[in-house]
C-alpha positions as CSV (number, residue, x, y, z in Angstrom):
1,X,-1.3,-20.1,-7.8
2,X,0.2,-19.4,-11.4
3,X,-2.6,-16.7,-12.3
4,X,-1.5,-14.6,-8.9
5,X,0.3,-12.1,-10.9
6,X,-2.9,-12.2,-13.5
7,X,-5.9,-11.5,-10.8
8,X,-4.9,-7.8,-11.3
9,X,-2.8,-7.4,-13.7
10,X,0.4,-6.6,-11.9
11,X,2.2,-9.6,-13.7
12,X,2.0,-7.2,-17.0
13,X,5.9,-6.4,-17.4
14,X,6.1,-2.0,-18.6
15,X,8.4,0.3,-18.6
16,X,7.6,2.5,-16.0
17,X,7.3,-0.4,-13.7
18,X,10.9,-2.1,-14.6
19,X,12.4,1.3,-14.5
20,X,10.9,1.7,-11.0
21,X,12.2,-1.7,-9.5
22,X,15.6,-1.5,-11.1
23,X,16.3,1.6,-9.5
24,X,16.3,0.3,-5.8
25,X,19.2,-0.7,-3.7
26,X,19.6,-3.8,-1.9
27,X,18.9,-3.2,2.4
28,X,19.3,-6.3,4.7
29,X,16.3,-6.3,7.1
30,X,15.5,-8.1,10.5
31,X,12.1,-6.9,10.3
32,X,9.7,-5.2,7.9
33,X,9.1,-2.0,9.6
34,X,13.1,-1.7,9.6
35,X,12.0,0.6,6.5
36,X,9.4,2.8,6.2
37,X,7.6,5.0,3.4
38,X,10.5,6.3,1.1
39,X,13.3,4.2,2.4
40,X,10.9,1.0,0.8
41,X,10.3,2.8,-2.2
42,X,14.1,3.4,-2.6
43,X,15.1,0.2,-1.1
44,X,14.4,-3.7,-1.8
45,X,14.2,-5.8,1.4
46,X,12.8,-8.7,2.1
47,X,11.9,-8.7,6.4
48,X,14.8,-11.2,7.9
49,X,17.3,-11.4,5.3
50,X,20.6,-9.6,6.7
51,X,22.3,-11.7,4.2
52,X,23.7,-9.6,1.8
53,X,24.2,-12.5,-1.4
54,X,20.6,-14.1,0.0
55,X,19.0,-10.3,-0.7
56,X,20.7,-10.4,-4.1
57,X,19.1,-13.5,-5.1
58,X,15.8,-12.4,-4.1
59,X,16.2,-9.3,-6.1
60,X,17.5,-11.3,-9.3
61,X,14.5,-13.9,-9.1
62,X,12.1,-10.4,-8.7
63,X,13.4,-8.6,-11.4
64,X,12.8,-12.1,-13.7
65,X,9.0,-11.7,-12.4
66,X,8.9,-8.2,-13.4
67,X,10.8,-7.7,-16.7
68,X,10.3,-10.6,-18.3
69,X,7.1,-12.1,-16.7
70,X,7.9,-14.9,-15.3
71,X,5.4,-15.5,-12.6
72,X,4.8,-16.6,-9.4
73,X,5.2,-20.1,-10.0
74,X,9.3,-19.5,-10.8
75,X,9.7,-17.5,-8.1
76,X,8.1,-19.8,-5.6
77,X,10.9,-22.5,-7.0
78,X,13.7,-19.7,-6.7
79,X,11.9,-19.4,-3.0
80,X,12.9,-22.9,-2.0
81,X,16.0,-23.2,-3.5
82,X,17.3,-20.4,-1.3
83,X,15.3,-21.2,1.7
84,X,16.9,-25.2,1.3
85,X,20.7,-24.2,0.0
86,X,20.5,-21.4,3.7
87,X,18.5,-22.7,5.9
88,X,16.6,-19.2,6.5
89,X,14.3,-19.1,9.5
90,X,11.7,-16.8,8.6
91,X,8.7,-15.6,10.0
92,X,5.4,-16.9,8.5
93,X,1.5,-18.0,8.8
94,X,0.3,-21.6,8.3
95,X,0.2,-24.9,10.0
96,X,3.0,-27.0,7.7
97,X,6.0,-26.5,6.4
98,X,4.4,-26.2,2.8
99,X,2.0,-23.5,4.0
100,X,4.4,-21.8,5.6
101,X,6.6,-21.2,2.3
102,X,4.0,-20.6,0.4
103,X,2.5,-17.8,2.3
104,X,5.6,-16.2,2.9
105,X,7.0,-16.4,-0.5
106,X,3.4,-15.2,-2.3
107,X,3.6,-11.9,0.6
108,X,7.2,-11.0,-1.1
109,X,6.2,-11.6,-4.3
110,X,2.2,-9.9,-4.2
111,X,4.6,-6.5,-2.5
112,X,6.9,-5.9,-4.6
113,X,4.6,-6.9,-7.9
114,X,2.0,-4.5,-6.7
115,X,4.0,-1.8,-5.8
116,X,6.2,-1.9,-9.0
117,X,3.0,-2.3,-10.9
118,X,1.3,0.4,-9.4
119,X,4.6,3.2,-9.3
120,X,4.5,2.5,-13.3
121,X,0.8,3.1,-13.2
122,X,1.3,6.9,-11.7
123,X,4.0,7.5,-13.4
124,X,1.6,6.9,-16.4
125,X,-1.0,8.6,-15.3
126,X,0.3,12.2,-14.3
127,X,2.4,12.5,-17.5
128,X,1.3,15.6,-18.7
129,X,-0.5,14.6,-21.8
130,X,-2.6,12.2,-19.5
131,X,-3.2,15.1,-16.7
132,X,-4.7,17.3,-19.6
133,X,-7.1,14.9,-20.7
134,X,-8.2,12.9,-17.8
135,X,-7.8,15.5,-14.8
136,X,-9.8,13.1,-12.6
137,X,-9.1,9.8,-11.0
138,X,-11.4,7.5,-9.0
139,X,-10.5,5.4,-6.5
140,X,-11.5,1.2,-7.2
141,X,-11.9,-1.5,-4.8
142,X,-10.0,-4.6,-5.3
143,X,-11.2,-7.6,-5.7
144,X,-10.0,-8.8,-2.2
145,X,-11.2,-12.1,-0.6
146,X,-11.4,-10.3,3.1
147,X,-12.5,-7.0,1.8
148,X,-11.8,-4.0,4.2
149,X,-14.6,-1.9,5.0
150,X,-12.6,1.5,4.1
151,X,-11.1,0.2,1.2
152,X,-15.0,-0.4,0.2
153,X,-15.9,3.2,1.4
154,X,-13.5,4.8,-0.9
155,X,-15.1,2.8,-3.8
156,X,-16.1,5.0,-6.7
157,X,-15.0,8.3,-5.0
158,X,-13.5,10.9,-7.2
159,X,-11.0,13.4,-6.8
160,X,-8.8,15.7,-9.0
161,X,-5.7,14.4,-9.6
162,X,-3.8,16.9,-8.3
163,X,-5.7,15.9,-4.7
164,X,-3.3,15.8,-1.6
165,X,-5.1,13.4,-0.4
166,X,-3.8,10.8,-3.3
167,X,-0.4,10.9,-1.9
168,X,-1.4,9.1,0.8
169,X,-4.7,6.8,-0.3
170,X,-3.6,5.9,-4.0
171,X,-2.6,2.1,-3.8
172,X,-1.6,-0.2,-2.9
173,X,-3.2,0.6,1.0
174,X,-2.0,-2.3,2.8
175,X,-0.8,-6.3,2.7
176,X,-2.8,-7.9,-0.2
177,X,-4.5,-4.8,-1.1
178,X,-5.5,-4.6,-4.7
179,X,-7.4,-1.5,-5.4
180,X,-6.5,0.5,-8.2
181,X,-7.3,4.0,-9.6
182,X,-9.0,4.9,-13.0
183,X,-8.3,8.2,-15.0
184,X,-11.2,10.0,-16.0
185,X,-12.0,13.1,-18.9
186,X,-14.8,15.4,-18.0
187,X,-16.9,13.5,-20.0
188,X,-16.4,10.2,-18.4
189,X,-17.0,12.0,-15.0
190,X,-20.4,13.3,-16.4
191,X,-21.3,10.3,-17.8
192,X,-20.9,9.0,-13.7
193,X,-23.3,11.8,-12.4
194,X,-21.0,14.1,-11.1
195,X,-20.4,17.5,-12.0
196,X,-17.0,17.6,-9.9
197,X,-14.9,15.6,-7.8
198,X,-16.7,14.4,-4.5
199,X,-15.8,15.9,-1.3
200,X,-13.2,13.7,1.1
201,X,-15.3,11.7,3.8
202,X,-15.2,13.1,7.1
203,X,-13.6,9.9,8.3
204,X,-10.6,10.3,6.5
205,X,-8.3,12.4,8.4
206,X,-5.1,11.5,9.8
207,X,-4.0,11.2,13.6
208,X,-0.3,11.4,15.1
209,X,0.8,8.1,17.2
210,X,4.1,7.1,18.7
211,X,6.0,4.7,15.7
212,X,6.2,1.4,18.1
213,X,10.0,0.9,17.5
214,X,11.1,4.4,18.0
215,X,8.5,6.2,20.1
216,X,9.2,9.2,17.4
217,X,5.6,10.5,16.0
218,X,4.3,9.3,12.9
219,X,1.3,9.9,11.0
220,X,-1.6,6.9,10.6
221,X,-4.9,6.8,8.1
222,X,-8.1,5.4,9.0
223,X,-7.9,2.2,6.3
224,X,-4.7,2.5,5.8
225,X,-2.3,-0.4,7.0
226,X,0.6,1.0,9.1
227,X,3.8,1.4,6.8
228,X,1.2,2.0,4.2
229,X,0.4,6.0,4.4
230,X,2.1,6.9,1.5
231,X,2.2,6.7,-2.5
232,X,4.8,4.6,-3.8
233,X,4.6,6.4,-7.0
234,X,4.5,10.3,-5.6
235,X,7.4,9.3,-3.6
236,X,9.6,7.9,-6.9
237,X,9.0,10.8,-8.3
238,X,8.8,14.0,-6.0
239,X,10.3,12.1,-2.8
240,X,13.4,11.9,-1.0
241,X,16.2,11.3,-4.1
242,X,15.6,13.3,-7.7
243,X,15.0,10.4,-10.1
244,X,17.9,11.2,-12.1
245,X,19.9,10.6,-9.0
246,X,18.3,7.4,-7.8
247,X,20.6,5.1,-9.5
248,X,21.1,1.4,-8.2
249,X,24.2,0.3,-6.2
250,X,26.6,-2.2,-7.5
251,X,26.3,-6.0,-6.8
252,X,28.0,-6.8,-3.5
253,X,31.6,-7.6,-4.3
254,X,34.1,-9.7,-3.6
255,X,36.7,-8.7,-0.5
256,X,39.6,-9.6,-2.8
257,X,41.0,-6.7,-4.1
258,X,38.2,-4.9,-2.7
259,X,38.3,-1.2,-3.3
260,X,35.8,1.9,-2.1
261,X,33.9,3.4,-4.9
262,X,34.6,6.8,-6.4
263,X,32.8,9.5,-5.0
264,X,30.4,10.4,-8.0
265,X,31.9,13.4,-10.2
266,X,28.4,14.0,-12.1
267,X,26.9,15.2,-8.6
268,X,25.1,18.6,-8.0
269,X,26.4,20.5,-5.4
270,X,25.3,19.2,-1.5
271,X,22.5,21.1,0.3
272,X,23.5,24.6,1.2
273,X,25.5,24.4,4.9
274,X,23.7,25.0,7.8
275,X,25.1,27.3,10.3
276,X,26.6,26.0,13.5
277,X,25.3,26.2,16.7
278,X,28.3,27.3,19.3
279,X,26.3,25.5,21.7
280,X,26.4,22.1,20.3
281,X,30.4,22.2,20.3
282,X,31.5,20.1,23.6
283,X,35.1,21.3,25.3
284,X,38.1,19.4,24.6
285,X,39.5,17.2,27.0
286,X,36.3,15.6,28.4
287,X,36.6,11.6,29.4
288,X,35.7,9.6,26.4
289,X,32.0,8.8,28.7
290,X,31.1,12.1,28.5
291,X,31.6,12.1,24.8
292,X,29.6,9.3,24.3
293,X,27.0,10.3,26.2
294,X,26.6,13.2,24.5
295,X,26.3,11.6,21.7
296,X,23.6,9.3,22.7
297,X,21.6,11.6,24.4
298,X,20.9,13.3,21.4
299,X,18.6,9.9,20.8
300,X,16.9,9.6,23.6
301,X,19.8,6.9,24.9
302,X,22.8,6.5,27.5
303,X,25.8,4.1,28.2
304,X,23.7,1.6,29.8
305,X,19.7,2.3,27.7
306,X,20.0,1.7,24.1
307,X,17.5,3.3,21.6
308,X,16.1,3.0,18.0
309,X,16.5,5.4,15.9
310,X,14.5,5.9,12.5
311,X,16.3,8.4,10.2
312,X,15.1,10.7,7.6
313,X,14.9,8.5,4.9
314,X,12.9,5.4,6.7
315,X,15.5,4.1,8.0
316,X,16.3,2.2,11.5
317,X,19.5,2.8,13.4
318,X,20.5,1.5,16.4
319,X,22.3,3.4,18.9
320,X,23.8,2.1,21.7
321,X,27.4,2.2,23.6
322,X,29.1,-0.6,21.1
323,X,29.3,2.4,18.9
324,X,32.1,3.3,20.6
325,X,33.5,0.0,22.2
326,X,37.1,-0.9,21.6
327,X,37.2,-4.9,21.5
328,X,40.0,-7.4,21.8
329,X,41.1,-10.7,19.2
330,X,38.0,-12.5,21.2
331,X,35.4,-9.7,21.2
332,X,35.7,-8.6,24.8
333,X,35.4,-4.9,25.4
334,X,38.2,-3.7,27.4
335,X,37.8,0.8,26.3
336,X,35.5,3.3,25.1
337,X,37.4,5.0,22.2
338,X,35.1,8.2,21.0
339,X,38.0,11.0,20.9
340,X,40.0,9.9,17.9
341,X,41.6,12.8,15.9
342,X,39.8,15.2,18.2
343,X,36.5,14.6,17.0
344,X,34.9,13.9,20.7
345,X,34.1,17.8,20.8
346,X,31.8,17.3,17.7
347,X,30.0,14.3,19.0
348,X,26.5,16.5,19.0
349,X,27.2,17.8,15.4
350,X,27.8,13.9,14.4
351,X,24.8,12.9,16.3
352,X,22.4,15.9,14.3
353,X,24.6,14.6,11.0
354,X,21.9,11.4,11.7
355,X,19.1,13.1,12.9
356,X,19.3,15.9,10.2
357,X,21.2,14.8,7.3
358,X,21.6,16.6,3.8
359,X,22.5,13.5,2.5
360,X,22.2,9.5,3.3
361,X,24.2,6.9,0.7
362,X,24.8,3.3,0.5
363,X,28.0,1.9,-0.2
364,X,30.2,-1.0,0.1
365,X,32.7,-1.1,3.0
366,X,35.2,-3.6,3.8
367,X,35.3,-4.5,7.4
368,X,38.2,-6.5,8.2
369,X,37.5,-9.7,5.6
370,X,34.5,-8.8,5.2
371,X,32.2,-6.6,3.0
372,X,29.2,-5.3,4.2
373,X,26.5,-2.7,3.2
374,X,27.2,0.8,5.0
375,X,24.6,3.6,5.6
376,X,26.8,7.4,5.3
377,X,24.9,10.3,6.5
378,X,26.7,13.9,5.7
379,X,26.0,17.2,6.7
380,X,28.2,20.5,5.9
381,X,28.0,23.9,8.2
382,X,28.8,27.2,7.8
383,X,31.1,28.9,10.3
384,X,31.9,32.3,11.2
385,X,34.3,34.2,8.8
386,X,33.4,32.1,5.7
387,X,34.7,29.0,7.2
388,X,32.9,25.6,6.6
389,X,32.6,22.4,8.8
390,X,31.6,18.8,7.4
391,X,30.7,16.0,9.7
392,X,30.2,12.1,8.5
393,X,28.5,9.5,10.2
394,X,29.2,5.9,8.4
395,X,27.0,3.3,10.6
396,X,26.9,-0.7,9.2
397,X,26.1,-4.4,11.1
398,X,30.2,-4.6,11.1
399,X,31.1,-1.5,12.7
400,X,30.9,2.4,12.5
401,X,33.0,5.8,12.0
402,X,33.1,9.0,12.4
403,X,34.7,11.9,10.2
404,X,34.3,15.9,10.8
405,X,36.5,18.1,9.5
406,X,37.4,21.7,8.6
407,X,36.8,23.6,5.1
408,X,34.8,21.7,2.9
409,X,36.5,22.4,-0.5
410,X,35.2,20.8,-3.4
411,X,36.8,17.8,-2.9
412,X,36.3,17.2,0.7
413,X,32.7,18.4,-0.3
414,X,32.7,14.7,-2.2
415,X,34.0,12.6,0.9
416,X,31.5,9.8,1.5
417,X,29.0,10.6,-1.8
418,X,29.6,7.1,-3.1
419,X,27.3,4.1,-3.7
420,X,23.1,4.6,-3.9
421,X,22.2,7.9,-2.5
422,X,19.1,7.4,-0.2
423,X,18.4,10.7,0.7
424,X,18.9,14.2,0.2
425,X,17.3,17.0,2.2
426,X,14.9,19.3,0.6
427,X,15.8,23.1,-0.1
């Protein structure tokens, strides 16, 4: 057990590789598909924790293990200690308690090793200075004690760096996998036999399937573990946040004295507005059921079928009616309340604020006594006669809101841009 981080180097603290993992915000999960491609690369989540101090103390005993090298040995102990002091029930394989733990604790600590590890390493390698010398990069099997007949395909194939395909097959391609990628000069790729990078095997293509939580489409790779089809690296870089703008969030705070963060002052200016569609404005004075269902609708849902929805960034939202259930002291629902401040006749703009966000953040909210993690998505429109529109969706475990509003001015343009942003749409 203590050489796990040493089989392939990925216990070998760098720069690159810190940098990457301290940039991440904290997401509770149920499961591990709750986050997908660039929401994991942006996110740190272990699969059951919704505990928001449990998550933090999963990340602190991580970022020992990458910065300073502490192993897997520590963080097994750090493991228990949670696991005793909470009493978390977690999914796992193995026949005892012991095997249990130690499974589950070496699959959290091999992801987020390897993928740190490996982020650092193509960072590295596509610096420019690199690029110019070593233009080529060939793709190494792993070591792997169940090795997987792909993975063992793609062994010693080489491409150009600058090759599509390795922002989907440069690794890690799965649970456990530890394949890796060389840099190679001209030179070195003559000294292999080739005169030029090898052509892509006709097995590797990608097909389109339904994502079995959402039923949206998503793309899968021969090889390739679901959740997998993508390169953490490529997606730090040139994915859904600038790197200058992916900045952590603060530790969760205390609810005493608990106030909302700033909007960020430093921030460019959001994605340019869409234009409204007349057609997604509903008339005023419709029951609050009709709002709603508009609303849900949009995803596929109604009052009485709930549905998953996974966002832009990765992300998993639920949508269901006790979005807009009005509950008493003891929890029972007793009113659908959607219409508040007139905002039932923009309940399709709210709903394509989800679907099609410019932006997603992260912040701290306080619910009641509470403080939870929220997820904001914004979206600004253009009106007729240089008018302007801004519609805010803030969805958490504790509870959700809903803000659109006329003329986004400069300030109003800053109204929910606080915390961790998670995504910002391409222009």
């Amino acid at each position: 057990m203590a050489v796990e981080g040493a089989i392939d180097g990925v216990g070998l603290p760098f720069q690159e590789a810190i940098d990457f993992f301290r940039a991440k915000v904290n997401l509770p999960t149920n499961k591990w598909d709750d986050l997908r491609h660039g929401a994991q690369v942006r996110a740190f989540s272990v699969a059951g924790v919704t505990r928001d101090d449990m998550l933090a103390d999963f990340r602190a005993a991580m970022d020992r293990a990458r910065t300073a090298g502490t192993g897997y040995e520590a963080f097994r102990k750090t493991f228990d200690e949670i696991v005793d002091r909470t009493g978390w029930k977690f999914y796992a394989r193995g026949k005892t308690e012991e095997a249990r733990r130690a499974w589950r604790a070496r699959i959290i600590y091999r992801t987020n090793m390897r993928t740190s590890y490996m982020a650092g390493r193509y960072q590295q390698m596509t610096s420019p200075a690199v690029l110019r010398y070593r233009p080529f990069w060939q793709y190494r099997h792993g070591d792997s004690r169940f090795p997987r007949p792909l993975h063992v395909a793609l062994d010693g194939k080489v491409f150009a760096a600058d090759d599509p395909i390795w922002k989907v097959i440069f690794p890690p391609n799965g649970w456990g996998c530890s394949c890796d990628v060389r840099a190679l000069s001209q030179r070195e790729l003559k000294r292999l036999g080739k005169s030029g990078p090898d052509p892509h095997p006709d097995w590797l293509k990608p097909e389109t399937r339904p994502d079995s939580r959402t039923g949206q489409p998503e793309e899968r790779w021969p090889g390739i573990d679901r959740g997998w089809e993508y390169n953490v690296g490529h997606e730090r870089l040139h994915g859904l946040v600038p790197p200058e703008l992916a900045t952590p969030l603060p530790p969760l705070p205390s609810p005493e004295g608990f106030e909302r963060a700033d909007p960020r002052p430093d921030l460019p200016p959001p994605p340019p507005r869409t234009p409204v569609d007349p057609g997604l404005l509903l008339p005023e004075g419709l029951p609050e059921e009709d709002y709603a269902t508009a609303f849900l609708g949009a995803f596929g849902a109604d009052l009485d079928r709930p549905a998953l929805w996974r966002d832009p960034a990765g992300g998993i939202v639920t949508i269901d009616r006790s979005l807009f259930e009005q509950r008493g002291p003891t929890g029972e629902v007793f009113a659908l309340k959607v219409d508040k401040q007139g905002r039932g006749r923009y309940m399709r703009l709210l709903a394509q604020a989800v679907q099609e966000p410019d932006e997603i953040w992260a912040d701290w909210a306080l619910f009641g006594d509470q403080v939870a993690l929220t997820r904001t998505y914004l979206k600004f429109y253009e009106l007729p006669r240089g008018r302007s529109l801004f519609a805010l969706f803030r969805w958490g475990k504790l509870g959700w809101s809903g803000v659109t509003g006329y003329d986004a001015t400069a300030s109003r343009s800053l109204l929910g841009r606080s915390g961790a942003l998670l995504y910002r749409r391409r222009t």
